[in-house]
N, C-alpha and C positions, 0 to 999 in steps of 0.2 A: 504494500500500500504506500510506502514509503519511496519507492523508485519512483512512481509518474507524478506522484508532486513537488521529488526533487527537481523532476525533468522538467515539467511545467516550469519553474521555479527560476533555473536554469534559460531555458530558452526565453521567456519573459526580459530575462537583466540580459541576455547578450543581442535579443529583436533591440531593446531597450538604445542600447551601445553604441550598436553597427547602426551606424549613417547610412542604411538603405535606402533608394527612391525607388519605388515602382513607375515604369515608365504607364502612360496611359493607357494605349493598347492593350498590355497584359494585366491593367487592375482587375478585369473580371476573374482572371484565371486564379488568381492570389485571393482575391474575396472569395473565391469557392475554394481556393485550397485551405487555407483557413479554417473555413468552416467543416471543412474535411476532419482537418487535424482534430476540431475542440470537440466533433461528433467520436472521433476515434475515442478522443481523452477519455470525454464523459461516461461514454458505453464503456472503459475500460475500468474506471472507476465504481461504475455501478455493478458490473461482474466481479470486484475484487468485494464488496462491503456486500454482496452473498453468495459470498467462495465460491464462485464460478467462474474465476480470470482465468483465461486462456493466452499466453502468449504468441501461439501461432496467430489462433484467432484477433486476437490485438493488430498484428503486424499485416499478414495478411488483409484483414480489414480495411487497416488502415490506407494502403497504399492502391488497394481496388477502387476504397471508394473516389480518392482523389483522381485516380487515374479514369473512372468512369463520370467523376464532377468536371475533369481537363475535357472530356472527348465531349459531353454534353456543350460545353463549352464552346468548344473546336466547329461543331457541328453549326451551331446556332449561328456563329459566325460569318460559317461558308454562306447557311442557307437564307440568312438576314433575317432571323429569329432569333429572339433574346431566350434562347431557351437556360439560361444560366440560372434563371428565375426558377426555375424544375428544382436546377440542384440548392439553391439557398432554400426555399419554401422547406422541401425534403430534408436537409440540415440543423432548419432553426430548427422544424417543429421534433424532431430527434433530440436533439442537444435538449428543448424547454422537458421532451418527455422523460429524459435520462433525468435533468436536473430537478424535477418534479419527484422523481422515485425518491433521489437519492435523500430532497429535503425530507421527507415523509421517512424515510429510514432515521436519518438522525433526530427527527422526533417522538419515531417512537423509541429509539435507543436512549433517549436522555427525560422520557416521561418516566416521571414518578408512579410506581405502581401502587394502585387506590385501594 
C-alpha cells in the first residue's frame, strides 16, 4: 500500500520540478494520458485496501488503457471527431467511482462500532 503512494508522491514533486511545456497539439493526448494514469492509480489503490492488488493487472492495465485512450485519440483526430471526450467521460466517471469506494471504505474503517 505503501509503494503507489510513495510513487504518487514521487512523480507529483518531480511533474512539480521538471519545467515541462506540452506543446498544443498533443494536450489532448496528455489530458487522457493522465487521466489514464490516476484511473490506473485509483483502481490500484482500491484493489490493495480489499486485498485484491494485482501487479500484472496494475501494469498491464495501466499501459492498455493509455494506449487505447492515445489510439481513441489518434483516431478522432484523423476522423475530425473529438472522440477524446469517450476517453475522459470513461476516466473521470472510473476515477469518481474508485474514489467513491475507497471514501466509503475508510469510513467505515474509522466508524465507531455502536
Amino acid at each position: 500500500m505503501i509503494f503507489p503512494i510513495l510513487g504518487l508522491f514521487i512523480g507529483l514533486t518531480l511533474g512539480f520540478l521538471a519545467p515541462v511545456l506540452v506543446p498544443f497539439a498533443l494536450a489532448k493526448y496528455f489530458s487522457v494520458a493522465i487521466l489514464a494514469a490516476l484511473d490506473a492509480v485509483f483502481g490500484g489503490l482500491r484493489s490493495a485496501v480489499y486485498d485484491k492488488f494485482d501487479n500484472e493487472v496494475f501494469v498491464t492495465g495501466f499501459f492498455s488503457n493509455a494506449l487505447m485512450a492515445a489510439f481513441l485519440v489518434f483516431l478522432g483526430d484523423k476522423l475530425g471527431i473529438d472522440l477524446y471526450y469517450v476517453a475522459l467521460l470513461a476516466f473521470g466517471f472510473r476515477i469518481f467511482k474508485n474514489l467513491a469506494l475507497l471514501r466509503r471504505w475508510i469510513l467505515k474503517k474509522h466508524q465507531p462500532d455502536a
